[in-house]
PDB file of N, H, CA, C and O in Angstrom:
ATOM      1  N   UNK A   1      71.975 118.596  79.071  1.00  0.00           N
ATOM      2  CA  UNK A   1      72.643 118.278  80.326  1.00  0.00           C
ATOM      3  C   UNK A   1      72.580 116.784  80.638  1.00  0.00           C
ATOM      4  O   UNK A   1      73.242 116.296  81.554  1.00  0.00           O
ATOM      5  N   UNK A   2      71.775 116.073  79.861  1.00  0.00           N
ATOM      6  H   UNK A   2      71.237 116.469  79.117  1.00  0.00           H
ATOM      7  CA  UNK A   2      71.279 114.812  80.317  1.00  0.00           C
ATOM      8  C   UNK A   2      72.166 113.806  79.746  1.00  0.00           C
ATOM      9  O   UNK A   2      71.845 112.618  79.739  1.00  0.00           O
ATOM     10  N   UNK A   3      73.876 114.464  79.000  1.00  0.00           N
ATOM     11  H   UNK A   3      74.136 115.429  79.005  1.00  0.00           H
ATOM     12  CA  UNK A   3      75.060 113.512  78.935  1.00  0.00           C
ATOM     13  C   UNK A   3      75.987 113.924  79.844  1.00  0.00           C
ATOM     14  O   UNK A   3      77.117 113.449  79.731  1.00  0.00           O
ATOM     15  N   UNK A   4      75.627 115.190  81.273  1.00  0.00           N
ATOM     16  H   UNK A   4      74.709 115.576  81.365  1.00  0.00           H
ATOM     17  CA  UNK A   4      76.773 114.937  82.014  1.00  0.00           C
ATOM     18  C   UNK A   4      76.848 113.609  82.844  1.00  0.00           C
ATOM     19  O   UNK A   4      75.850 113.036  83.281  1.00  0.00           O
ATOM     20  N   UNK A   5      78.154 113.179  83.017  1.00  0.00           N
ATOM     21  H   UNK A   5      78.964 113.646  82.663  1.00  0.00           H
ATOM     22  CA  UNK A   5      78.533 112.433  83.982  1.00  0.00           C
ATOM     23  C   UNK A   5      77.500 112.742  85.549  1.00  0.00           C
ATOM     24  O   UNK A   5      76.950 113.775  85.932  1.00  0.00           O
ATOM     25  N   UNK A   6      77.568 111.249  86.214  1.00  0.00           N
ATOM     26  H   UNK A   6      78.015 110.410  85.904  1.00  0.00           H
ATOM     27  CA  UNK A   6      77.323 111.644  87.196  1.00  0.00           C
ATOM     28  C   UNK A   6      78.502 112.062  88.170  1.00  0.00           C
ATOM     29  O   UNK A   6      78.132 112.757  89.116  1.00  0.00           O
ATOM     30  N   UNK A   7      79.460 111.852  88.130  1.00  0.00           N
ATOM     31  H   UNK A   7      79.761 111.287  87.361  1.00  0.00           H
ATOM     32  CA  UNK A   7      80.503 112.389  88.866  1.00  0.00           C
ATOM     33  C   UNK A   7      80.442 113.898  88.826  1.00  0.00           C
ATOM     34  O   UNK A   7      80.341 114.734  89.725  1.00  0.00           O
ATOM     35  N   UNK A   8      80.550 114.010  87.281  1.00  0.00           N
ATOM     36  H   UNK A   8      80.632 113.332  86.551  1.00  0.00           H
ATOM     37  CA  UNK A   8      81.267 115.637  86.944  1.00  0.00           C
ATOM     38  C   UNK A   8      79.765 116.469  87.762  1.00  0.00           C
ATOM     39  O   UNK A   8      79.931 117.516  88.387  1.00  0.00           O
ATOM     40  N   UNK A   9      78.714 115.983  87.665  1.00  0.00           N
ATOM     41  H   UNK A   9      78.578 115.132  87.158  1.00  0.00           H
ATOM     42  CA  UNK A   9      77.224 117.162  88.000  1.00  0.00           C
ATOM     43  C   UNK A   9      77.522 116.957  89.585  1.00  0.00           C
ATOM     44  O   UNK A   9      77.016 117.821  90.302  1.00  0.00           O
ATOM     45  N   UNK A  10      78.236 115.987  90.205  1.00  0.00           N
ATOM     46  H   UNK A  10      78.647 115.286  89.623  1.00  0.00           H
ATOM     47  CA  UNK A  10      78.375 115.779  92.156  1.00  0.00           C
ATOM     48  C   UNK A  10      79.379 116.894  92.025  1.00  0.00           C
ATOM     49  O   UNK A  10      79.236 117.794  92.853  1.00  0.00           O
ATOM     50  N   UNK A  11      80.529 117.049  91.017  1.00  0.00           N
ATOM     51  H   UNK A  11      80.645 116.317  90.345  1.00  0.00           H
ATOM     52  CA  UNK A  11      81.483 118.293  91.169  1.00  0.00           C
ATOM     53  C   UNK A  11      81.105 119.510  91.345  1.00  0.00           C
ATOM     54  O   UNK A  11      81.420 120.416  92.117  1.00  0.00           O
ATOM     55  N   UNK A  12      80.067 119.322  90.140  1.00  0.00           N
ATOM     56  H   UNK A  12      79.810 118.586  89.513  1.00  0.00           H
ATOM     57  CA  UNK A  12      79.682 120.981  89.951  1.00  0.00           C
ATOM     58  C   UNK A  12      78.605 121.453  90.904  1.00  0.00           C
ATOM     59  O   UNK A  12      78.430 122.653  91.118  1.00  0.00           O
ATOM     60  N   UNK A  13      77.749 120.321  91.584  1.00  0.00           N
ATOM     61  H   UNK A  13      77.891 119.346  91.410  1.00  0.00           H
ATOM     62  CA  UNK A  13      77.005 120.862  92.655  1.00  0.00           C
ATOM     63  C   UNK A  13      77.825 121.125  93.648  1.00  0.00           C
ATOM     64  O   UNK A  13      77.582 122.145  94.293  1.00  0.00           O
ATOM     65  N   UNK A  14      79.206 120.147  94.104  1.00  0.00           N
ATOM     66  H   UNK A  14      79.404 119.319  93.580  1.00  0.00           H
ATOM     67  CA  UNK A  14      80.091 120.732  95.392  1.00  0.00           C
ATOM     68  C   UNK A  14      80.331 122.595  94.752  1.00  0.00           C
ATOM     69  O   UNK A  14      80.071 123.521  95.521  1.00  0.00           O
ATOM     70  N   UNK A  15      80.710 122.797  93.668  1.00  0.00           N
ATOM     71  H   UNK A  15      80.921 122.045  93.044  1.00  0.00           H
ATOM     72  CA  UNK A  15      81.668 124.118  93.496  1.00  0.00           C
ATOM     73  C   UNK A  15      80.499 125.285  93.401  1.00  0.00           C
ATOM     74  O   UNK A  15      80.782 126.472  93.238  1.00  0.00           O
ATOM     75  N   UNK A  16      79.226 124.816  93.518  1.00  0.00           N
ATOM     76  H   UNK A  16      78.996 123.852  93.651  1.00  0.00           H
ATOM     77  CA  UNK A  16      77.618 125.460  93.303  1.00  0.00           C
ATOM     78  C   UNK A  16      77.530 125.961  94.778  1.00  0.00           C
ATOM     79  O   UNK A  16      77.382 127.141  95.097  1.00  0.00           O
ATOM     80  N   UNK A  17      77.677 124.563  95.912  1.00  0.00           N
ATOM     81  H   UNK A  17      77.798 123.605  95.653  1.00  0.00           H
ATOM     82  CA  UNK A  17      77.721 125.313  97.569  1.00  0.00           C
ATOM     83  C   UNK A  17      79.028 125.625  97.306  1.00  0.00           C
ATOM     84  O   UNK A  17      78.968 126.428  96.375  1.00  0.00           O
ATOM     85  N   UNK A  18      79.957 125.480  97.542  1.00  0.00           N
ATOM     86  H   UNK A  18      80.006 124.828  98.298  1.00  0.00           H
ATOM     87  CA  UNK A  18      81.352 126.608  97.578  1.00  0.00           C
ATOM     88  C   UNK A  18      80.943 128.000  97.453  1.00  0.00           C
ATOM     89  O   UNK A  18      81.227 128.901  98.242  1.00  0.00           O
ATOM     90  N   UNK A  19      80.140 128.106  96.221  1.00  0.00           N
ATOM     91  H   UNK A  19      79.909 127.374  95.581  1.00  0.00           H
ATOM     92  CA  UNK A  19      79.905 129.678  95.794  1.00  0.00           C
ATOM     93  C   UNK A  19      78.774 130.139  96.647  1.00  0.00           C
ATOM     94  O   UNK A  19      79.013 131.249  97.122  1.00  0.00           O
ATOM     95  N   UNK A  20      77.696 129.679  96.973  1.00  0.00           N
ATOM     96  H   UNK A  20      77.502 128.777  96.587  1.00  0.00           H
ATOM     97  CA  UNK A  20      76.812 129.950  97.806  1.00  0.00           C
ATOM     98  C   UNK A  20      77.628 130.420  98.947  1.00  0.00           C
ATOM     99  O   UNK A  20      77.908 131.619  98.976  1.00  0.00           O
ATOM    100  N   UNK A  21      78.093 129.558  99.993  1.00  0.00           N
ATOM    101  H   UNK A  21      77.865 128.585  99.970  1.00  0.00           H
ATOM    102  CA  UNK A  21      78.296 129.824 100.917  1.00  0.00           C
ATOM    103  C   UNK A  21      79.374 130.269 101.414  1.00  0.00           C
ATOM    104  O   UNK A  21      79.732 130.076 102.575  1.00  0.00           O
ATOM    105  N   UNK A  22      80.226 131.160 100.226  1.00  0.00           N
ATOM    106  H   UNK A  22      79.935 131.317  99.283  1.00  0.00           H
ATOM    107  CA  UNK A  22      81.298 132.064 100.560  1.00  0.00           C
ATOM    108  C   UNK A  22      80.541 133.429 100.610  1.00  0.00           C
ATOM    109  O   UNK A  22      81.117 134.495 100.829  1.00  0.00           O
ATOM    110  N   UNK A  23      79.164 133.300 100.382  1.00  0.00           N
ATOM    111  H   UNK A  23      78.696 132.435 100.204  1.00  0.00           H
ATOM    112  CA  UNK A  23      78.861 134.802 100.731  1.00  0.00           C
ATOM    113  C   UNK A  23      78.938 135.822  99.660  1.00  0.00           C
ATOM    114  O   UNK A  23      78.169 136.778  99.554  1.00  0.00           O
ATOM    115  N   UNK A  24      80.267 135.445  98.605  1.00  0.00           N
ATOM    116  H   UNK A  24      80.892 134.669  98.691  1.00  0.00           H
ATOM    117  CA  UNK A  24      80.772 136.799  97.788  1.00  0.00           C
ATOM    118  C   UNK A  24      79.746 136.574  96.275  1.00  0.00           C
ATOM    119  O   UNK A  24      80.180 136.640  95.125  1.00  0.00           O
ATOM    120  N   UNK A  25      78.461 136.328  96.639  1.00  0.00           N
ATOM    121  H   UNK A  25      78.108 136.274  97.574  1.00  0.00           H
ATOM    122  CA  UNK A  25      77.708 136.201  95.391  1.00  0.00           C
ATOM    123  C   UNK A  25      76.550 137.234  95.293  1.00  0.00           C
ATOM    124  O   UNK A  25      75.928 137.563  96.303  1.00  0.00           O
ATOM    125  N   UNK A  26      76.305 137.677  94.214  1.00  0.00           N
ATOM    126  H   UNK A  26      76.810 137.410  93.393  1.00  0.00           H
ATOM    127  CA  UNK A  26      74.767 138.698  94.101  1.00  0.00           C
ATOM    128  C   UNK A  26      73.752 137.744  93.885  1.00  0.00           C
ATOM    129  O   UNK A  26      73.789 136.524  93.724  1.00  0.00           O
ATOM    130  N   UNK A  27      72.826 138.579  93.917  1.00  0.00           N
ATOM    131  H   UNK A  27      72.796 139.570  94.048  1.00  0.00           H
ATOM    132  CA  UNK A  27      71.693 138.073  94.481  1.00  0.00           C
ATOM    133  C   UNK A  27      71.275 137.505  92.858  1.00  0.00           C
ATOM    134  O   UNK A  27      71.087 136.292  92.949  1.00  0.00           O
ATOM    135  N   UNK A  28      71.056 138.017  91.308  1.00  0.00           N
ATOM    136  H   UNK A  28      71.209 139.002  91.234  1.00  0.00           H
ATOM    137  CA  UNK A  28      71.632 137.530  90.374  1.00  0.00           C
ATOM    138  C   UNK A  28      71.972 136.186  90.086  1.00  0.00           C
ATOM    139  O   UNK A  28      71.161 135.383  89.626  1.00  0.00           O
ATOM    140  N   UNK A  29      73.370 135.874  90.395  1.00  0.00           N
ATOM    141  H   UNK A  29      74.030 136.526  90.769  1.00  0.00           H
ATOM    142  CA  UNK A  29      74.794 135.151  90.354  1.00  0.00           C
ATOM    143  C   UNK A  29      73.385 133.740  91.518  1.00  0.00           C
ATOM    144  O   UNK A  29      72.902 132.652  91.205  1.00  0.00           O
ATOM    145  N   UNK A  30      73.322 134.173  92.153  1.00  0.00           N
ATOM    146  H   UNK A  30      73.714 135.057  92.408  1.00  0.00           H
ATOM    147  CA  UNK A  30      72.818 133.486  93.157  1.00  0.00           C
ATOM    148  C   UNK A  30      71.182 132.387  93.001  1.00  0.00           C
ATOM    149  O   UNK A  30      70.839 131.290  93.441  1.00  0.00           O
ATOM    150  N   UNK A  31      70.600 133.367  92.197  1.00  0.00           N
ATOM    151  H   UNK A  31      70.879 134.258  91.839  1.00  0.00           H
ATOM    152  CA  UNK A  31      69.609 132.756  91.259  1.00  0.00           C
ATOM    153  C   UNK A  31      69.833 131.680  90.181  1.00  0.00           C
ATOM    154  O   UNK A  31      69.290 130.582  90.052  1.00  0.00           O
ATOM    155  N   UNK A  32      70.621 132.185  89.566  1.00  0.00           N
ATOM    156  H   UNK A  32      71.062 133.077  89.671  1.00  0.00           H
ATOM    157  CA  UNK A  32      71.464 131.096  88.717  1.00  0.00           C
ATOM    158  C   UNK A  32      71.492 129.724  89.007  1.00  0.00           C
ATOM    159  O   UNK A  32      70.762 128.755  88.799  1.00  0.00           O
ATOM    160  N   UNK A  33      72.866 130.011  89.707  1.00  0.00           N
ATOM    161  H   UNK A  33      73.459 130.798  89.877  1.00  0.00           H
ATOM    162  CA  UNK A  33      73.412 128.636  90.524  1.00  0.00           C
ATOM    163  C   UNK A  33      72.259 127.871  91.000  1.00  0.00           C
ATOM    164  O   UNK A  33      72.054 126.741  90.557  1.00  0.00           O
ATOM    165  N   UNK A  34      71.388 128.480  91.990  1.00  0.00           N
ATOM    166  H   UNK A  34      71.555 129.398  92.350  1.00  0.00           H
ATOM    167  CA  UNK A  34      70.320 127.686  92.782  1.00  0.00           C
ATOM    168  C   UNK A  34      69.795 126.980  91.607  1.00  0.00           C
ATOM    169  O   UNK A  34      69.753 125.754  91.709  1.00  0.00           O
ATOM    170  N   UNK A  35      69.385 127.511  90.507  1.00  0.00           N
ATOM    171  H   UNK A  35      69.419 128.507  90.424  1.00  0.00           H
ATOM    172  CA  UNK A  35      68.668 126.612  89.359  1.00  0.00           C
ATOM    173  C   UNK A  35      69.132 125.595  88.683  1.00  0.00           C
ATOM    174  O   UNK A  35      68.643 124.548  88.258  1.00  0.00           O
ATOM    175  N   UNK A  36      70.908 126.441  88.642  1.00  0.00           N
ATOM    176  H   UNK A  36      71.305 127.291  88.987  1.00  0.00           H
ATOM    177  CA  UNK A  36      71.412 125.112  87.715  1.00  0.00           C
ATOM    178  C   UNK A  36      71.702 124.071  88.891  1.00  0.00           C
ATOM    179  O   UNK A  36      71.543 122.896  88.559  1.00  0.00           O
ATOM    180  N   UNK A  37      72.092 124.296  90.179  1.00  0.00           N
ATOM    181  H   UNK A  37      72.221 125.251  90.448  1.00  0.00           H
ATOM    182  CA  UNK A  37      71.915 123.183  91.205  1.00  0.00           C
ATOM    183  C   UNK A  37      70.893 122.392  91.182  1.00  0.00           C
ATOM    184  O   UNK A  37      71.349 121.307  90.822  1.00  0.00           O
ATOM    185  N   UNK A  38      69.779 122.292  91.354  1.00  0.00           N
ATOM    186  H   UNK A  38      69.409 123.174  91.646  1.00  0.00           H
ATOM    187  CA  UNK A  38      68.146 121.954  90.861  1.00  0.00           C
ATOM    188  C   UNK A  38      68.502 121.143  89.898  1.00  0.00           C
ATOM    189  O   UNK A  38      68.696 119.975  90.233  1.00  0.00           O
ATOM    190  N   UNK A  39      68.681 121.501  88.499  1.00  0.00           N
ATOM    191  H   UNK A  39      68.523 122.451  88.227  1.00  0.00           H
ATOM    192  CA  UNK A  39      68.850 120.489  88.158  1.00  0.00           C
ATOM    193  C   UNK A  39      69.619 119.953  88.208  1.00  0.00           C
ATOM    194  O   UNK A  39      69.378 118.768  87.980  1.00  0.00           O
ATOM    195  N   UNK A  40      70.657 120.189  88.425  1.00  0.00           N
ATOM    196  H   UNK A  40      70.853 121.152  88.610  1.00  0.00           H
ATOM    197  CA  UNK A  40      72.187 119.193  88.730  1.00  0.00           C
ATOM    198  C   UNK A  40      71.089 117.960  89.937  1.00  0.00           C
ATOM    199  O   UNK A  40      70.515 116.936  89.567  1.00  0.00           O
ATOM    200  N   UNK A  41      71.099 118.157  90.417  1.00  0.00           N
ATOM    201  H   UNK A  41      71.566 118.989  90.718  1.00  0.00           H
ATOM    202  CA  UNK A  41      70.078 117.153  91.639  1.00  0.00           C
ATOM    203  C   UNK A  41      68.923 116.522  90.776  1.00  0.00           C
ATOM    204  O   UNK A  41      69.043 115.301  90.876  1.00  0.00           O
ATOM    205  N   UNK A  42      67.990 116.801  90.073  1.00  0.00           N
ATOM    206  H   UNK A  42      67.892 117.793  89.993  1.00  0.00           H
ATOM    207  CA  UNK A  42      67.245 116.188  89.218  1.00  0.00           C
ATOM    208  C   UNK A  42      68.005 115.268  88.227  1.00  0.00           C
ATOM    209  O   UNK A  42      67.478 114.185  87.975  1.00  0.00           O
ATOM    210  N   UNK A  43      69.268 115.601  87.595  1.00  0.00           N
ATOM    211  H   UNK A  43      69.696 116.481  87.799  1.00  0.00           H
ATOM    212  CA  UNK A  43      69.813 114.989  87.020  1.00  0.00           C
ATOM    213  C   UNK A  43      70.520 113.514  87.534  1.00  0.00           C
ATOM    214  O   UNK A  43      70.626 112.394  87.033  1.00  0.00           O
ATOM    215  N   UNK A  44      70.893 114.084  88.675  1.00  0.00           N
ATOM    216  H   UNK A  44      70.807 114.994  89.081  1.00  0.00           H
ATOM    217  CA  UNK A  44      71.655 112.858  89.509  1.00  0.00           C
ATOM    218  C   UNK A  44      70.545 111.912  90.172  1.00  0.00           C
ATOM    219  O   UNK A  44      70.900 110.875  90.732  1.00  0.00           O
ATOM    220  N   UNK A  45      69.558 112.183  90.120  1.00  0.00           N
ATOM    221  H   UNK A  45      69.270 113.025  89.665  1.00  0.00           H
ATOM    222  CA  UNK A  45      68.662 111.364  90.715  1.00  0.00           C
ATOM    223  C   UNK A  45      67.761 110.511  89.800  1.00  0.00           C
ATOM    224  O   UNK A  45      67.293 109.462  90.242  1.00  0.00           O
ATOM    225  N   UNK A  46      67.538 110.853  88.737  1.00  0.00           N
ATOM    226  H   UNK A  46      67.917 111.706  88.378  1.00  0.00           H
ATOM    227  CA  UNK A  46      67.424 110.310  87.382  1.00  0.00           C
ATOM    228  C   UNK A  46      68.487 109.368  86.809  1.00  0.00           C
ATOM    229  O   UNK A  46      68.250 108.282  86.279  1.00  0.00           O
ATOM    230  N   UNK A  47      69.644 109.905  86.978  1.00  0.00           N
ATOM    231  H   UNK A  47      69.837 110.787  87.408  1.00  0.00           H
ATOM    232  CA  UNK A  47      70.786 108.308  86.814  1.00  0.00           C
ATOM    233  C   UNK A  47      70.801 107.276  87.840  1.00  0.00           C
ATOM    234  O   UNK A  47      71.044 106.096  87.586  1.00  0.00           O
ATOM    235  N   UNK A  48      70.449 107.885  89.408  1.00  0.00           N
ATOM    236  H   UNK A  48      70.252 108.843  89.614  1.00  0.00           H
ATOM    237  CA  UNK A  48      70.481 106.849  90.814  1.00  0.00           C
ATOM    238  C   UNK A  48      69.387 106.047  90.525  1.00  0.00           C
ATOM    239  O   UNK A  48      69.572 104.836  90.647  1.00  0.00           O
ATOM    240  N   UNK A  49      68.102 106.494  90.110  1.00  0.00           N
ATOM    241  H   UNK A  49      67.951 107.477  90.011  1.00  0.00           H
ATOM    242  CA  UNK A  49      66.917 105.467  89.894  1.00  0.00           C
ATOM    243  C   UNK A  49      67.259 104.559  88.633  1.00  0.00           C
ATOM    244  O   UNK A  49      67.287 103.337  88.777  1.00  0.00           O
ATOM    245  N   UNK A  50      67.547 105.203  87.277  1.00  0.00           N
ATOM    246  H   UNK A  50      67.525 106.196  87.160  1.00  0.00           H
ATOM    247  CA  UNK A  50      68.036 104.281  86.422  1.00  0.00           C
ATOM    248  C   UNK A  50      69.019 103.161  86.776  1.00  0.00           C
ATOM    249  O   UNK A  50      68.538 102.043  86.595  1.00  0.00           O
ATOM    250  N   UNK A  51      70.105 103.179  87.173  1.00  0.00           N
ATOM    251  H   UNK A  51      70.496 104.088  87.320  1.00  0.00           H
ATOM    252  CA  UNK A  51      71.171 102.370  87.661  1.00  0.00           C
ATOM    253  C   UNK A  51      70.286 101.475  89.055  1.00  0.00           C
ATOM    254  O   UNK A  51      70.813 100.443  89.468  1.00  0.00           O
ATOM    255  N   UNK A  52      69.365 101.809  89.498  1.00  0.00           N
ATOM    256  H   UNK A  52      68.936 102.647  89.162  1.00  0.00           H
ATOM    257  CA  UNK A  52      68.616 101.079  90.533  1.00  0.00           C
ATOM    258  C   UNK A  52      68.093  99.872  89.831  1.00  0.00           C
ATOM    259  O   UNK A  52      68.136  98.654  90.004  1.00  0.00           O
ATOM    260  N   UNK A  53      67.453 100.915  88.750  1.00  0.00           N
ATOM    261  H   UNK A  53      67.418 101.904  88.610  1.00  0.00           H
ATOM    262  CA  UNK A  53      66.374  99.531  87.914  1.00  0.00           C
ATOM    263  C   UNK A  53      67.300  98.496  87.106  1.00  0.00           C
ATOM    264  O   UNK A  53      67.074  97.286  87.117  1.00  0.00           O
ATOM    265  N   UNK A  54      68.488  99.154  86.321  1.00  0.00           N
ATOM    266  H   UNK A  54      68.671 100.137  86.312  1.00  0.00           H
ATOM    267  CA  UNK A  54      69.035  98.490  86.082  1.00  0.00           C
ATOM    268  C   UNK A  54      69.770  97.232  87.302  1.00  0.00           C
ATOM    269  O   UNK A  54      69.400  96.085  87.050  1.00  0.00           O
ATOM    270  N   UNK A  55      70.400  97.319  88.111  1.00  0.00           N
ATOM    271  H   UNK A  55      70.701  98.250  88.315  1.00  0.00           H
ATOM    272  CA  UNK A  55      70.661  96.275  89.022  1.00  0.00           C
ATOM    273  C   UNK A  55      69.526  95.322  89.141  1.00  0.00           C
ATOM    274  O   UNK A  55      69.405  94.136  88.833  1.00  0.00           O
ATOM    275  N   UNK A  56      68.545  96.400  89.805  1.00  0.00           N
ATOM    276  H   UNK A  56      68.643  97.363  90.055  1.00  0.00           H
ATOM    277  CA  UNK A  56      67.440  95.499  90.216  1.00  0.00           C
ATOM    278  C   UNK A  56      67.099  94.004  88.899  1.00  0.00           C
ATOM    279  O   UNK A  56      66.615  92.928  89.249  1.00  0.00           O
ATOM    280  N   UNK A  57      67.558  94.395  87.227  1.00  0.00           N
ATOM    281  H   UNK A  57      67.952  95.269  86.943  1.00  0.00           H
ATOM    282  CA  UNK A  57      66.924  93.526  86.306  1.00  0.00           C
ATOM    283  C   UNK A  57      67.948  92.578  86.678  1.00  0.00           C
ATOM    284  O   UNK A  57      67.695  91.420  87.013  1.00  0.00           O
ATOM    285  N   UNK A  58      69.500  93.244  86.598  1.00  0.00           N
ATOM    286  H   UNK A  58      69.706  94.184  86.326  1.00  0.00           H
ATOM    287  CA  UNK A  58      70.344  92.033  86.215  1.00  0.00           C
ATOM    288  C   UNK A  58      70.372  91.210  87.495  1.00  0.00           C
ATOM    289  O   UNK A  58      70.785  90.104  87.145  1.00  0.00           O
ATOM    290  N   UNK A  59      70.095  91.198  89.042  1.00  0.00           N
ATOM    291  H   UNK A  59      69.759  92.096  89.326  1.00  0.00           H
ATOM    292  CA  UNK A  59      69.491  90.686  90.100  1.00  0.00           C
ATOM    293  C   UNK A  59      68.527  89.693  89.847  1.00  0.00           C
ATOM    294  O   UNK A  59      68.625  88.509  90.171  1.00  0.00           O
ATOM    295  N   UNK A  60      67.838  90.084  89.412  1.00  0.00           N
ATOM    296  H   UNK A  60      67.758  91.045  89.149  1.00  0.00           H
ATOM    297  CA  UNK A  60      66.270  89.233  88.783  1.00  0.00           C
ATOM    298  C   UNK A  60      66.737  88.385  87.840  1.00  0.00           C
ATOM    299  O   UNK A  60      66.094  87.336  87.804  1.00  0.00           O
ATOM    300  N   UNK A  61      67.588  88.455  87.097  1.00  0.00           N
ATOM    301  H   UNK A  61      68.111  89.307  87.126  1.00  0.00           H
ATOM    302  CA  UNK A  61      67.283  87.817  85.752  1.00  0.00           C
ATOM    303  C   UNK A  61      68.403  86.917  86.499  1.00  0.00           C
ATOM    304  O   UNK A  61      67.848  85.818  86.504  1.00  0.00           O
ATOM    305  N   UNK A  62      69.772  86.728  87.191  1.00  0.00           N
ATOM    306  H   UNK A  62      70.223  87.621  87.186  1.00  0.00           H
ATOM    307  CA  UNK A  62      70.502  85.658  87.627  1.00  0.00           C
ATOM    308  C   UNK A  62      69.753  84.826  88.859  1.00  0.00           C
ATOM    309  O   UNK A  62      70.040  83.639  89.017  1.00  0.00           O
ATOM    310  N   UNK A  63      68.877  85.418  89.645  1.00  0.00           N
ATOM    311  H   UNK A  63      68.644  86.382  89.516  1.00  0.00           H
ATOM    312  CA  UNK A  63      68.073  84.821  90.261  1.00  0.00           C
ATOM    313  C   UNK A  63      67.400  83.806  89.349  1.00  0.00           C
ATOM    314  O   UNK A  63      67.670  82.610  89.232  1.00  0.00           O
ATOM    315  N   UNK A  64      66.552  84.460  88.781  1.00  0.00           N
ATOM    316  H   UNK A  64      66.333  85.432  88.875  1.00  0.00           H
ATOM    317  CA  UNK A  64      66.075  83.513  87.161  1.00  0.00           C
ATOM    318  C   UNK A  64      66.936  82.422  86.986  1.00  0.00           C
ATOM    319  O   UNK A  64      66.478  81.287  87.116  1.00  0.00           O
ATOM    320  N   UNK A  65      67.595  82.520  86.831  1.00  0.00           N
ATOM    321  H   UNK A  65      67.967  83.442  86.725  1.00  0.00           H
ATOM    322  CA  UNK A  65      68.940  81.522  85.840  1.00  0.00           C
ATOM    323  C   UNK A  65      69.172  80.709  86.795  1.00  0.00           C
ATOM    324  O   UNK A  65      69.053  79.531  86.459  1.00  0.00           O
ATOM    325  N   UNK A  66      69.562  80.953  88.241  1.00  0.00           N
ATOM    326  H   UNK A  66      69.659  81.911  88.514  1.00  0.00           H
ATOM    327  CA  UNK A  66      69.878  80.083  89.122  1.00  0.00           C
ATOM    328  C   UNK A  66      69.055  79.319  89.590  1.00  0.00           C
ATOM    329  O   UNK A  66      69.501  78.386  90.258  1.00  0.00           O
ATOM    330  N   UNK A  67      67.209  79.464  89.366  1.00  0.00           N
ATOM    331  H   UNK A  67      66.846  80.221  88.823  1.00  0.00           H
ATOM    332  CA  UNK A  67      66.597  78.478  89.823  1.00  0.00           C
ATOM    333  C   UNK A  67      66.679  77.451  88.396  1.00  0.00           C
ATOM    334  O   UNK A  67      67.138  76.308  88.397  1.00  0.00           O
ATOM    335  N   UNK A  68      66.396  77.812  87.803  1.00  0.00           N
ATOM    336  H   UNK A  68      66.023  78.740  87.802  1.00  0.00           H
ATOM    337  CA  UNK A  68      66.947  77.082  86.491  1.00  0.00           C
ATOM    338  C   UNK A  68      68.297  76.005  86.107  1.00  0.00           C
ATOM    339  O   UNK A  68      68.504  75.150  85.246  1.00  0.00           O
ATOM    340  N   UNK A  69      68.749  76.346  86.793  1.00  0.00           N
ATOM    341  H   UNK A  69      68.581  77.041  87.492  1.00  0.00           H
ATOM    342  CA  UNK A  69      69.895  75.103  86.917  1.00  0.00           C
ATOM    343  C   UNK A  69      69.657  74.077  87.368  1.00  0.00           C
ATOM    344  O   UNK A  69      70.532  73.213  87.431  1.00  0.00           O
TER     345      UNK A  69
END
C-alpha cells in the first residue's frame, strides 16, 4: 500500500465514510473498511511527515546558501 498516491488513499478514505455512513453496511463489510481506513490514515500521515522533513531540508539548506553569499 505504501505506493498509493496520496490523493488516490484521501479518495478512498472519502468513499470508506460514504459507505460507513449510508448505514447499508454489515457489521463484516464494516470491520473491513474501518481497518483499511486505519491504514489509509497511517499511510497519509507517513507521506505528510515525510514531505514535512523534506521541505523543512530544502528550507535549511537555501537558508544555508543565502548566508553564504
Amino acid at each position: 500500500m505504501a505506493d498509493v498516491k496520496y490523493s488516490k488513499a484521501i479518495e478512498r478514505l472519502d468513499e470508506i465514510i460514504g459507505q460507513i455512513e449510508s448505514d447499508d453496511i454489515d457489521v463484516d463489510e464494516l470491520s473491513l473498511r474501518v481497518k483499511e481506513a486505519v491504514d489509509l490514515v497511517k499511510l497519509c500521515k507517513a507521506k505528510i511527515d515525510k514531505a514535512e522533513l523534506e521541505v523543512k531540508q530544502v528550507v535549511d539548506d537555501f537558508i544555508k546558501e543565502s548566508k553564504n553569499e
